[in-house]
Backbone and ligand atoms as CSV (ligand in chain L), in Angstrom:
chain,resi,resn,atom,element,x,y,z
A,1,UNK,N,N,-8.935,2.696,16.379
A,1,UNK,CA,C,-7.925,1.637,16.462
A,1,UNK,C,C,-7.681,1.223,17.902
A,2,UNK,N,N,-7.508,2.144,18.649
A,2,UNK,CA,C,-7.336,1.583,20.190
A,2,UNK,C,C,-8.504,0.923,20.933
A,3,UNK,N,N,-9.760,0.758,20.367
A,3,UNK,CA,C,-10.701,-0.113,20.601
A,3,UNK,C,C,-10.373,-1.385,19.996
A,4,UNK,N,N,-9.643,-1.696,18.818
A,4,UNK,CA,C,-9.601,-3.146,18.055
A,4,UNK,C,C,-10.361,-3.008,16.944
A,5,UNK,N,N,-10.603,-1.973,16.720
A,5,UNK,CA,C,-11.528,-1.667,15.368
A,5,UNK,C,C,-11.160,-1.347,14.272
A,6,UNK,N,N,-11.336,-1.176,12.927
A,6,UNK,CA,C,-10.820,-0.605,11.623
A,6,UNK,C,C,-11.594,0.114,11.320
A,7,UNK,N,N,-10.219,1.164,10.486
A,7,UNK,CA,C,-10.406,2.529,10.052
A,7,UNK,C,C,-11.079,2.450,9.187
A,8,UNK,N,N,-12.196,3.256,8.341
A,8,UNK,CA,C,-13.189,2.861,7.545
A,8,UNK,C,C,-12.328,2.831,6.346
A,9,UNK,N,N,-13.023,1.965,5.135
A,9,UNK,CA,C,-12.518,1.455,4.279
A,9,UNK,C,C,-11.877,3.037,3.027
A,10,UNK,N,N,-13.341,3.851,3.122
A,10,UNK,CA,C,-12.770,5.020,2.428
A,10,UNK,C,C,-11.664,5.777,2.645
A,11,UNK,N,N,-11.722,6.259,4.037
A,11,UNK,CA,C,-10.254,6.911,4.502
A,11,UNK,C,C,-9.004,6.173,4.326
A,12,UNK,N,N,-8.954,4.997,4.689
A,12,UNK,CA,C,-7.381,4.320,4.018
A,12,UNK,C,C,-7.194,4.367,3.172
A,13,UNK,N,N,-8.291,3.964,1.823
A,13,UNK,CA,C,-7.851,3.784,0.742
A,13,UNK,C,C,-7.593,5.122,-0.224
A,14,UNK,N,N,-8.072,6.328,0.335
A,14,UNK,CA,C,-7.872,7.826,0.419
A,14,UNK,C,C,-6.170,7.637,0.419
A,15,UNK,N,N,-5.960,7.557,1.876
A,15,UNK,CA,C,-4.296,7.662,2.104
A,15,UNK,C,C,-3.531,6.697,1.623
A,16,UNK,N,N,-3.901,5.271,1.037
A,16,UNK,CA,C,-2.960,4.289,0.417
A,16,UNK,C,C,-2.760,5.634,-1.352
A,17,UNK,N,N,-3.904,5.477,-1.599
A,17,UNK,CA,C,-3.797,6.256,-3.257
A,17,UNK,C,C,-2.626,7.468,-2.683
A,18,UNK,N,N,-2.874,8.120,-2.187
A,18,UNK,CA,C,-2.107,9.358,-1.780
A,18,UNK,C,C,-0.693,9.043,-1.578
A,19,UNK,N,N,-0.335,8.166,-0.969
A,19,UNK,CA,C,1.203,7.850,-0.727
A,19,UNK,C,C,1.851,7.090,-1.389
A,20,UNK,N,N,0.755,6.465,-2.491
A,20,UNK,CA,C,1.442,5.573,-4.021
A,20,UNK,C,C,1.374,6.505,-5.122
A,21,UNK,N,N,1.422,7.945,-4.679
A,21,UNK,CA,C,1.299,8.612,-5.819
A,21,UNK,C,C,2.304,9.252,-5.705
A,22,UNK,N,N,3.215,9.443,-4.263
A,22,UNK,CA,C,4.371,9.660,-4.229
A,22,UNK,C,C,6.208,9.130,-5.137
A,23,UNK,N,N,7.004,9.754,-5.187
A,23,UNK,CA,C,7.865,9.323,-6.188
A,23,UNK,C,C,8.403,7.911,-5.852
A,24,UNK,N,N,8.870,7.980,-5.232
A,24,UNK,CA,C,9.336,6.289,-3.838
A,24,UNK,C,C,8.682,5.454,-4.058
A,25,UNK,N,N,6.973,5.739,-4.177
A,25,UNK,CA,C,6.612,4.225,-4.498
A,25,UNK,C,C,6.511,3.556,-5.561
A,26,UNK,N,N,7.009,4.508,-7.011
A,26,UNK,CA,C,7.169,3.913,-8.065
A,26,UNK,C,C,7.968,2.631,-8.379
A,27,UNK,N,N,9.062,2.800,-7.735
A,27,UNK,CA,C,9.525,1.681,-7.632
A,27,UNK,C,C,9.262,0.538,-6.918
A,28,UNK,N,N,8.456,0.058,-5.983
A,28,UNK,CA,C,7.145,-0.684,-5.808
A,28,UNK,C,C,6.946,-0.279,-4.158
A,29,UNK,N,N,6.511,-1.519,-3.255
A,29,UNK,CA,C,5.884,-0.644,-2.537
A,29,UNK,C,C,4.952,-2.431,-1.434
A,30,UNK,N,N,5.007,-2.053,-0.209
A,30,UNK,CA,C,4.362,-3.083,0.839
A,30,UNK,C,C,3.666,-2.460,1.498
A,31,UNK,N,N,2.394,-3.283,1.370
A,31,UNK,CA,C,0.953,-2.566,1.975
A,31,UNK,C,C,0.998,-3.497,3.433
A,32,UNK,N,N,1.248,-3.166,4.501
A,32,UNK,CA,C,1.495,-3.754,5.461
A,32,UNK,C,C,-0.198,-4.243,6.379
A,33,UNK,N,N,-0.692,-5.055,6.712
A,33,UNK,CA,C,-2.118,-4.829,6.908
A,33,UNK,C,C,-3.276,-4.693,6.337
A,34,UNK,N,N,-2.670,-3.542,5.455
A,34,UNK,CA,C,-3.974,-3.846,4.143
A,34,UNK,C,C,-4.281,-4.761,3.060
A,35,UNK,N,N,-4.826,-5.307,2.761
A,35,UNK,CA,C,-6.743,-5.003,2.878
A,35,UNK,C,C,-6.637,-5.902,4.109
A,36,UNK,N,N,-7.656,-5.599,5.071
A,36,UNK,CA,C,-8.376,-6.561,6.176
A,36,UNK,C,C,-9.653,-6.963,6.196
A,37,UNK,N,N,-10.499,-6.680,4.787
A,37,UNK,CA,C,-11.818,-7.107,4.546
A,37,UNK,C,C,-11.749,-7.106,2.996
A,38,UNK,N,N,-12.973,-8.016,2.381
A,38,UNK,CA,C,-13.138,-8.022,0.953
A,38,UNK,C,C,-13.756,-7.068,0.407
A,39,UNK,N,N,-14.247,-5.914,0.529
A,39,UNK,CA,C,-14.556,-5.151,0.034
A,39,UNK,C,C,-13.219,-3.838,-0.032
A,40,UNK,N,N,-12.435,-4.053,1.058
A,40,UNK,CA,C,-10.902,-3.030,0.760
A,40,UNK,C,C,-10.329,-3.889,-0.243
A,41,UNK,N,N,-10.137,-5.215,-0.487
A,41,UNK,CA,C,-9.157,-5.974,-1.103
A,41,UNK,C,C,-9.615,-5.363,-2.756
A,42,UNK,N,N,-11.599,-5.964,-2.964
A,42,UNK,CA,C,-11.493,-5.369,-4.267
A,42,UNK,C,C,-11.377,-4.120,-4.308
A,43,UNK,N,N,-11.715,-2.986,-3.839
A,43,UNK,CA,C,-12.014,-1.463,-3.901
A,43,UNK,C,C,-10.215,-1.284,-4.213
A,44,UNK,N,N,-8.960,-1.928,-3.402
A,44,UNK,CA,C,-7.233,-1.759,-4.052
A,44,UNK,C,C,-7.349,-2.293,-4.922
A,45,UNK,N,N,-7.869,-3.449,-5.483
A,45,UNK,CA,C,-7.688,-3.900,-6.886
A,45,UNK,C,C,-8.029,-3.137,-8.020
A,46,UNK,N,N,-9.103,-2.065,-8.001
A,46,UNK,CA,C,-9.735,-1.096,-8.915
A,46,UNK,C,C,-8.664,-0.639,-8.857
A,47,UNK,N,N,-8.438,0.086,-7.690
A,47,UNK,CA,C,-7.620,1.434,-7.492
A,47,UNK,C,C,-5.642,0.974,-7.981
A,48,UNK,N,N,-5.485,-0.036,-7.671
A,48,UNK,CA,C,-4.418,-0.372,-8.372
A,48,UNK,C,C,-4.312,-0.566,-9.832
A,49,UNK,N,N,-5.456,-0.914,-10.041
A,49,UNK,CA,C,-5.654,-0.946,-11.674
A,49,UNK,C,C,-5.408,0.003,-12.328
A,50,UNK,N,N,-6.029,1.347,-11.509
A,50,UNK,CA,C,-6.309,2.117,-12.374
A,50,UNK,C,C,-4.743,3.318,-12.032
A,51,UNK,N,N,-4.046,2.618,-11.127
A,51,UNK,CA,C,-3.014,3.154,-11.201
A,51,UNK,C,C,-1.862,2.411,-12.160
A,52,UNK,N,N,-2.154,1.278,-12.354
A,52,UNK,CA,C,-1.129,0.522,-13.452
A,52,UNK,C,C,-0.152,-0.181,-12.088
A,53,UNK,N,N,-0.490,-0.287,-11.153
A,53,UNK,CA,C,0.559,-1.702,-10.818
A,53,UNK,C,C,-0.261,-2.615,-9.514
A,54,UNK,N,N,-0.783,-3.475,-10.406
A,54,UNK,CA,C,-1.250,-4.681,-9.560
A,54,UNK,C,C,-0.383,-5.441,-8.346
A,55,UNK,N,N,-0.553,-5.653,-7.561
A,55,UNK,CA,C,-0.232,-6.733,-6.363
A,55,UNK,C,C,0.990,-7.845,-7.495
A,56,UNK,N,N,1.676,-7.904,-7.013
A,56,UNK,CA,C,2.575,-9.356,-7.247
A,56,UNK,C,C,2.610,-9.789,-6.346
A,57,UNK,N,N,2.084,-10.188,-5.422
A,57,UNK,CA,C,1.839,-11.101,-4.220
A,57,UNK,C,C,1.513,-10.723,-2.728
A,58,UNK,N,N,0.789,-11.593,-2.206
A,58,UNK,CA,C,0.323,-10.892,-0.954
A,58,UNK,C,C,0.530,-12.081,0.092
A,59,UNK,N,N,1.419,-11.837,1.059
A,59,UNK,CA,C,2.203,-12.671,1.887
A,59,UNK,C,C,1.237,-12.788,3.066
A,60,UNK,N,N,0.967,-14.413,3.380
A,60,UNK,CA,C,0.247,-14.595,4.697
A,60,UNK,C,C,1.019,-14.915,5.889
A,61,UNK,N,N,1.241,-13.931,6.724
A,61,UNK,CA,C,2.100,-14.527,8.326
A,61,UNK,C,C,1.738,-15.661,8.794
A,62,UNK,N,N,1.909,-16.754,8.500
A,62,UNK,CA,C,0.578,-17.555,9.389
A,62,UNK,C,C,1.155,-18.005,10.572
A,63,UNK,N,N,0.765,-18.062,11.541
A,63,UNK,CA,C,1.036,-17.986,13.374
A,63,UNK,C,C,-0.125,-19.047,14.113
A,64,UNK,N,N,-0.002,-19.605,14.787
A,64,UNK,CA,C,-0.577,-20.503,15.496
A,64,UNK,C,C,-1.353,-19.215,16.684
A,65,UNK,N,N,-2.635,-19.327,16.765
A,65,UNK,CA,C,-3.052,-18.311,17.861
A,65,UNK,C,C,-3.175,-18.079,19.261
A,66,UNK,N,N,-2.219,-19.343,19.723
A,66,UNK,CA,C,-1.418,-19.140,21.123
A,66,UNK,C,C,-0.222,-18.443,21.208
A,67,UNK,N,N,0.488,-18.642,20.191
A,67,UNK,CA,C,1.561,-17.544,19.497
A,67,UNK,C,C,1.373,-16.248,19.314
A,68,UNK,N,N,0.697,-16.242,18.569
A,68,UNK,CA,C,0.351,-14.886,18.156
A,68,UNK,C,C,-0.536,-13.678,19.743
A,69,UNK,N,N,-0.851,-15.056,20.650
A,69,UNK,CA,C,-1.438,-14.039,21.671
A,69,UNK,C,C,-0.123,-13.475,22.112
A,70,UNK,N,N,0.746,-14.315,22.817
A,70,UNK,CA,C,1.474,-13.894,23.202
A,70,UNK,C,C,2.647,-13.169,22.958
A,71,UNK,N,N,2.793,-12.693,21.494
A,71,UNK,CA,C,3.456,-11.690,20.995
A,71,UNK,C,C,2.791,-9.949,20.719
A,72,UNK,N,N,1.058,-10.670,20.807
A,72,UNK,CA,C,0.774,-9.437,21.065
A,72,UNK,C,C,0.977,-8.632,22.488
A,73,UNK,N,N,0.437,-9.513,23.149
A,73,UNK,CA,C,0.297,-9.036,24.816
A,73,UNK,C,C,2.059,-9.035,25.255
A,74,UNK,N,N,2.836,-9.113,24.432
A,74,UNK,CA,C,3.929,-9.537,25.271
A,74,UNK,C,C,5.014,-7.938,24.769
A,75,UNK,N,N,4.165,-7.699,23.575
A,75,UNK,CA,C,5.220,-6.731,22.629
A,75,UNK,C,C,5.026,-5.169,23.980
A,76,UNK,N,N,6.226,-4.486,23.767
A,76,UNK,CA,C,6.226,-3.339,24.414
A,76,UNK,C,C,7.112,-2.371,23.056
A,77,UNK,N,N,7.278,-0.997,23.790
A,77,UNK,CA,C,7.723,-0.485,22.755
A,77,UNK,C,C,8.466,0.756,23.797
A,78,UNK,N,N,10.034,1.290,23.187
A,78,UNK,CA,C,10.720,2.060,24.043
A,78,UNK,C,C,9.854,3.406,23.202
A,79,UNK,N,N,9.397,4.300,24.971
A,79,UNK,CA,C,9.267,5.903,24.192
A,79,UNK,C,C,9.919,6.761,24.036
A,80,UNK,N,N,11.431,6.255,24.155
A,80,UNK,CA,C,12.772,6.815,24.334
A,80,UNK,C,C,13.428,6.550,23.000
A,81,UNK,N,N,13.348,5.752,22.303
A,81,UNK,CA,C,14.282,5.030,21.060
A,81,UNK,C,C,13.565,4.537,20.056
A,82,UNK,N,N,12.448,4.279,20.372
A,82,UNK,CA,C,11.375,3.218,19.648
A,82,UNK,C,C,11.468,1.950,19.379
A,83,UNK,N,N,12.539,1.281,20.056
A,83,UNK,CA,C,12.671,0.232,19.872
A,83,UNK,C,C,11.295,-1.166,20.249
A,84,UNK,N,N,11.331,-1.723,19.503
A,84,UNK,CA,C,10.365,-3.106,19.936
A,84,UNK,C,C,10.817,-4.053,20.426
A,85,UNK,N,N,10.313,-4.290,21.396
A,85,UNK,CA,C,10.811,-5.795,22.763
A,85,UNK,C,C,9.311,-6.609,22.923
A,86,UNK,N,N,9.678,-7.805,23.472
A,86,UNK,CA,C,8.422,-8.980,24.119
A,86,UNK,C,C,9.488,-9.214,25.298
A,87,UNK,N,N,7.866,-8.900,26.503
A,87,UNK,CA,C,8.507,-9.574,27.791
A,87,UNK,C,C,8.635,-10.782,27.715
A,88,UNK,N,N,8.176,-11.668,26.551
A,88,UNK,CA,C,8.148,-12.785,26.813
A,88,UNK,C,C,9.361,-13.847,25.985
A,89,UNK,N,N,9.736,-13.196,24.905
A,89,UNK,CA,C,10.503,-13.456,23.778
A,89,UNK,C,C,12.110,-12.570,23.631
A,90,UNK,N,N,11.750,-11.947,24.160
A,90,UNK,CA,C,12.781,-10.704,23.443
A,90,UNK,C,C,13.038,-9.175,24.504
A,91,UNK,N,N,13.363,-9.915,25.923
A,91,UNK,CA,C,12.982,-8.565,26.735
A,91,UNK,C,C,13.874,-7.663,26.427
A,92,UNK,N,N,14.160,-6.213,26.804
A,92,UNK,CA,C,15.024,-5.116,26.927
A,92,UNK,C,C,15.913,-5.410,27.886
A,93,UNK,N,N,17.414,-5.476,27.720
A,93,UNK,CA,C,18.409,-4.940,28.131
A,93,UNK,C,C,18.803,-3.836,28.687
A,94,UNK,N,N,19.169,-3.631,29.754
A,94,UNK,CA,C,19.102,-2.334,30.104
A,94,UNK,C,C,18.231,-0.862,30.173
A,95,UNK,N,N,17.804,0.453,30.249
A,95,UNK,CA,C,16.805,1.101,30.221
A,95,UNK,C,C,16.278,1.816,29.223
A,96,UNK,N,N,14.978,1.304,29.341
A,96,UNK,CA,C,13.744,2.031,28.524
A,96,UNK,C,C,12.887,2.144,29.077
A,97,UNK,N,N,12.195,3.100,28.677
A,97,UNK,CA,C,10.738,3.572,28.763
A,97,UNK,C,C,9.668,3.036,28.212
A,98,UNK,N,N,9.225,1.840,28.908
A,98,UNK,CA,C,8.596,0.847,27.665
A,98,UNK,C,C,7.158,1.532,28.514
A,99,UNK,N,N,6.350,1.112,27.107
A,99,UNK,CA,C,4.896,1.406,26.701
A,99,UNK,C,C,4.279,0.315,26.061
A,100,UNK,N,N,2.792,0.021,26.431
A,100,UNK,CA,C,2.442,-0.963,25.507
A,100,UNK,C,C,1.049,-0.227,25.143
A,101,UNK,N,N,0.996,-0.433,23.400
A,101,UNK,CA,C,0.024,0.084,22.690
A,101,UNK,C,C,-1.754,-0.189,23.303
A,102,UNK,N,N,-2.133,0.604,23.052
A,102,UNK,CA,C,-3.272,0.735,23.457
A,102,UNK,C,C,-4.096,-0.642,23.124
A,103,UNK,N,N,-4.005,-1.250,21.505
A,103,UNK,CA,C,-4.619,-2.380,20.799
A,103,UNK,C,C,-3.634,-3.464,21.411
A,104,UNK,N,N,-3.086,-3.307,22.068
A,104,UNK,CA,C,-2.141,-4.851,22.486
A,104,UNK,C,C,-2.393,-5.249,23.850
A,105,UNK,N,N,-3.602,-4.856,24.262
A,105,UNK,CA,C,-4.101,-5.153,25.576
A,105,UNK,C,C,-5.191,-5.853,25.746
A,106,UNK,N,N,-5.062,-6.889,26.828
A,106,UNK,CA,C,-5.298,-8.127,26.576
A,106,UNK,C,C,-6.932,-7.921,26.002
A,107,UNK,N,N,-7.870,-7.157,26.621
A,107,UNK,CA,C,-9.033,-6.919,26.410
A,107,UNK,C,C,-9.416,-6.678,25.043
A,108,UNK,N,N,-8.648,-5.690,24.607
A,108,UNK,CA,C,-9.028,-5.319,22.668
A,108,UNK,C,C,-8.433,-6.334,21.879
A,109,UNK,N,N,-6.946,-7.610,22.377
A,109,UNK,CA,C,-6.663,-8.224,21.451
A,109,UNK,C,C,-7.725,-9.150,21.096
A,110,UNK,N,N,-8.613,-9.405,22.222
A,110,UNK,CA,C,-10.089,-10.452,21.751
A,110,UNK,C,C,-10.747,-9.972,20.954
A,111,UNK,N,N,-11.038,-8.883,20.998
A,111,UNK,CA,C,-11.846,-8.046,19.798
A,111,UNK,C,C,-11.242,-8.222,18.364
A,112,UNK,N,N,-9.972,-7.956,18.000
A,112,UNK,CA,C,-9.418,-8.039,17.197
A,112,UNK,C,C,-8.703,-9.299,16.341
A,113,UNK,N,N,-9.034,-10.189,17.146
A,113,UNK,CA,C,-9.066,-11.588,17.106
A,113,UNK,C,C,-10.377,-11.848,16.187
A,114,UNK,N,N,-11.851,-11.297,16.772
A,114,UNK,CA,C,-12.851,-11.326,16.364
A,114,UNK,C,C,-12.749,-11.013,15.412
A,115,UNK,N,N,-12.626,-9.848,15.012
A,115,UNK,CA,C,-12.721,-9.056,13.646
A,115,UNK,C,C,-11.420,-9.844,12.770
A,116,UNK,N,N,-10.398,-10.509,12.752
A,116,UNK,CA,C,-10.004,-11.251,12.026
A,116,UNK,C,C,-10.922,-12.045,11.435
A,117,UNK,N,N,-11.377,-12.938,12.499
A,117,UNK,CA,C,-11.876,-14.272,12.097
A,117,UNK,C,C,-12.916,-14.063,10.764
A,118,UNK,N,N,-13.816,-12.900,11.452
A,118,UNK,CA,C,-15.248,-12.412,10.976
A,118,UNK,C,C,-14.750,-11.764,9.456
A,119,UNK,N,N,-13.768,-10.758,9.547
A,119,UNK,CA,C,-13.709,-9.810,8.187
A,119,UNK,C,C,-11.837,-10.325,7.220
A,120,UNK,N,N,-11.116,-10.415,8.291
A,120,UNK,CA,C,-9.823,-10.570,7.079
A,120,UNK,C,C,-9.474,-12.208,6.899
A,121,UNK,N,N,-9.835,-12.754,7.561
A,121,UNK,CA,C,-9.704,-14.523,7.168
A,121,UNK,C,C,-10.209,-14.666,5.883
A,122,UNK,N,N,-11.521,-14.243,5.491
A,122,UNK,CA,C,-12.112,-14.753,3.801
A,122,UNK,C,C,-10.905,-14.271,2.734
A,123,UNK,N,N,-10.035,-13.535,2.970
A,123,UNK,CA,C,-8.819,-12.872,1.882
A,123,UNK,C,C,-7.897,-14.305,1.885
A,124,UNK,N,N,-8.094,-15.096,2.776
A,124,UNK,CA,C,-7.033,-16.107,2.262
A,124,UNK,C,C,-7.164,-16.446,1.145
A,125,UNK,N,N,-8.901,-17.137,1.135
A,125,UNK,CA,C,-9.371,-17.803,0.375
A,125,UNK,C,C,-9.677,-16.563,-1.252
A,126,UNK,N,N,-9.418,-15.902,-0.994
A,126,UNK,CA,C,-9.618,-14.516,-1.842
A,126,UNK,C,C,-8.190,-14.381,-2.821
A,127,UNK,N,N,-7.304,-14.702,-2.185
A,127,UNK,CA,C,-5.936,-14.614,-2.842
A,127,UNK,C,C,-5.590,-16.030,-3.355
A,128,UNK,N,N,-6.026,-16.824,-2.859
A,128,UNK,CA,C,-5.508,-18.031,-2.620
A,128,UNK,C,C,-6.281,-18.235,-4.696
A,129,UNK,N,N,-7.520,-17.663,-4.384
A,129,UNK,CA,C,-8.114,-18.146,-5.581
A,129,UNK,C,C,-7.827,-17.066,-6.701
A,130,UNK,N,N,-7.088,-15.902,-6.138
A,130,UNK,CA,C,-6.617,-15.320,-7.316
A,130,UNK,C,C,-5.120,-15.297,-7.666
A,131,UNK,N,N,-4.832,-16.461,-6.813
A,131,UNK,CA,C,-3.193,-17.209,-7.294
A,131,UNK,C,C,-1.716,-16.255,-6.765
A,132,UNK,N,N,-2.440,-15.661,-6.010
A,132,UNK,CA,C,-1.021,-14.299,-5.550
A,132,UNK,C,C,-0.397,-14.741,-4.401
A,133,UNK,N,N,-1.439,-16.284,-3.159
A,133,UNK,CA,C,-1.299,-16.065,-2.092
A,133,UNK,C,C,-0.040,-16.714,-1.535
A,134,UNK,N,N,1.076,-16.291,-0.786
A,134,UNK,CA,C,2.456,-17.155,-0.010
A,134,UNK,C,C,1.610,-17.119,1.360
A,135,UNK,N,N,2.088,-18.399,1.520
A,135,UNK,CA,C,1.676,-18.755,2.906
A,135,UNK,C,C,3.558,-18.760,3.976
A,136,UNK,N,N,3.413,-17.806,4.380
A,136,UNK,CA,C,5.112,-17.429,5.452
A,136,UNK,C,C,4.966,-18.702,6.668
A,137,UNK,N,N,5.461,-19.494,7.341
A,137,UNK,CA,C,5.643,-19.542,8.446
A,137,UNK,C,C,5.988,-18.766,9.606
A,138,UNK,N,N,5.383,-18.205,10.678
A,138,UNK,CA,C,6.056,-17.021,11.066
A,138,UNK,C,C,6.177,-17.128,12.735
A,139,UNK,N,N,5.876,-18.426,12.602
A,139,UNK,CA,C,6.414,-18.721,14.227
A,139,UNK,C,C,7.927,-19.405,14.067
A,140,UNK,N,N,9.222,-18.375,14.117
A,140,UNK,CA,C,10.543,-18.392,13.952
A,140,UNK,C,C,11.089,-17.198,14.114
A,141,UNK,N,N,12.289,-17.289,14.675
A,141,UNK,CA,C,12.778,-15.606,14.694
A,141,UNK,C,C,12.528,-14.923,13.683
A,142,UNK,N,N,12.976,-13.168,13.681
A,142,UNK,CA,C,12.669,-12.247,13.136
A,142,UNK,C,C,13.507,-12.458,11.748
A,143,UNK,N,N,14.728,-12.724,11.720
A,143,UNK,CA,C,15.814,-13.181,11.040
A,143,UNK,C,C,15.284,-14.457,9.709
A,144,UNK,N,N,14.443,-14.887,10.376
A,144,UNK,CA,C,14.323,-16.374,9.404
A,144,UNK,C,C,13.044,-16.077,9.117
A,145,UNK,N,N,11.880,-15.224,9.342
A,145,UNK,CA,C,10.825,-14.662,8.952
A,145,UNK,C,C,11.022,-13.913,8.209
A,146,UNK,N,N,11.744,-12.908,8.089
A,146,UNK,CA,C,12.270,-12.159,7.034
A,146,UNK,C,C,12.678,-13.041,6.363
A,147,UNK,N,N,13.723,-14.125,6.028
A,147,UNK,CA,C,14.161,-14.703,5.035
A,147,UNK,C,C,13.273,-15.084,4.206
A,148,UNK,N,N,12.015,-16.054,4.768
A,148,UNK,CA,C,10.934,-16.857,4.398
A,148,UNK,C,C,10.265,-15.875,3.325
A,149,UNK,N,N,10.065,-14.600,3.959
A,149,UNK,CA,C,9.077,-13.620,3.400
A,149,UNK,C,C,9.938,-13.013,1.878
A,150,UNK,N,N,11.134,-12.404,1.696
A,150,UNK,CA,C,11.923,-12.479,0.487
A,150,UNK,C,C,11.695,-13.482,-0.744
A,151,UNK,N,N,11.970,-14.808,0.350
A,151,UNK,CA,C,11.869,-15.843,-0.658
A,151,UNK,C,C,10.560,-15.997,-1.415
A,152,UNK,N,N,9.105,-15.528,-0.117
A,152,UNK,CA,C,8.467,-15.819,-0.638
A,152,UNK,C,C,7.435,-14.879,-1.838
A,153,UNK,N,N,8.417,-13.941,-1.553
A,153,UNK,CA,C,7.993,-12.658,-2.436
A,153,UNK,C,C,8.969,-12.809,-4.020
A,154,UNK,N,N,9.887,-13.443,-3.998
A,154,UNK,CA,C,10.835,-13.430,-4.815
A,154,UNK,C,C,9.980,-14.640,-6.407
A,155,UNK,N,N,9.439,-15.673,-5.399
A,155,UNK,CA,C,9.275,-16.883,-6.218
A,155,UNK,C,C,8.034,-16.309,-7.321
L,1,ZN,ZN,ZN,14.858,2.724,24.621
């Protein structure tokens, strides 16, 4: 991961089964990131199947990618509190111990840019055609992104 790379498809989907088999996620459950290629998307669709609860929808952030650079490169993180800040959006108040993730540097976010384009972009068109897909607006505060995303999970 700190190269910009993904974890192979077997090992996640190892630990997604494993932590939906827990009691908590019976009552449902947000796969944050996952799937990022079409072969994880169908390989959860089996595996959800065969657990009995399919996807009710799979929410697209969609971000303009001058935006989105600069929330990556901009995000820091306290190693004191854990709080999340952008120098550019949202700086810290007073003191922390800010850190910025290994994948949020400027060099691996190109990589990972790449590997969007190349492996998790075809899931639009993947959801889109299996009727699940919300498209979020998500260049707006945190506040009204969350709203969007409710709503758009709700409909
Ligand atoms: Zn802090």
């Amino acid at each position: 991961m700190d190269h910009g790379q993904l974890v192979d498809d077997e090992t996640v989907l190892g630990m997604i089964r494993e932590r939906l088999s827990l009691p908590d996620a019976a009552k449902g459950f947000i796969l944050d990131g996952f799937p990022r290629n079409i072969a994880q998307a169908e390989a959860l669709q089996k595996m959800l199947g065969d657990l009995h609860t399919p996807l009710d929808s799979v929410v697209l952030l969609n971000l303009d990618l001058g935006v989105l650079f600069k929330r990556l490169t901009g995000r820091r993180i306290c190693q004191d509190c854990g709080r999340v800040f952008n120098i550019y959006t949202s700086p810290p108040e007073g003191k922390h111990q800010l850190i910025q993730r290994p994948d949020d540097k400027e060099e691996v976010i190109g990589k990972r840019l790449e590997v969007f384009e190349a492996q998790t972009k075809p899931l639009i068109q993947y959801y889109q055609a299996a009727g699940s897909l919300r498209i979020v607006d998500a260049d707006a505060d945190v506040d009204t992104v969350f709203k969007s995303i409710e709503a758009a999970v709700a409909a």
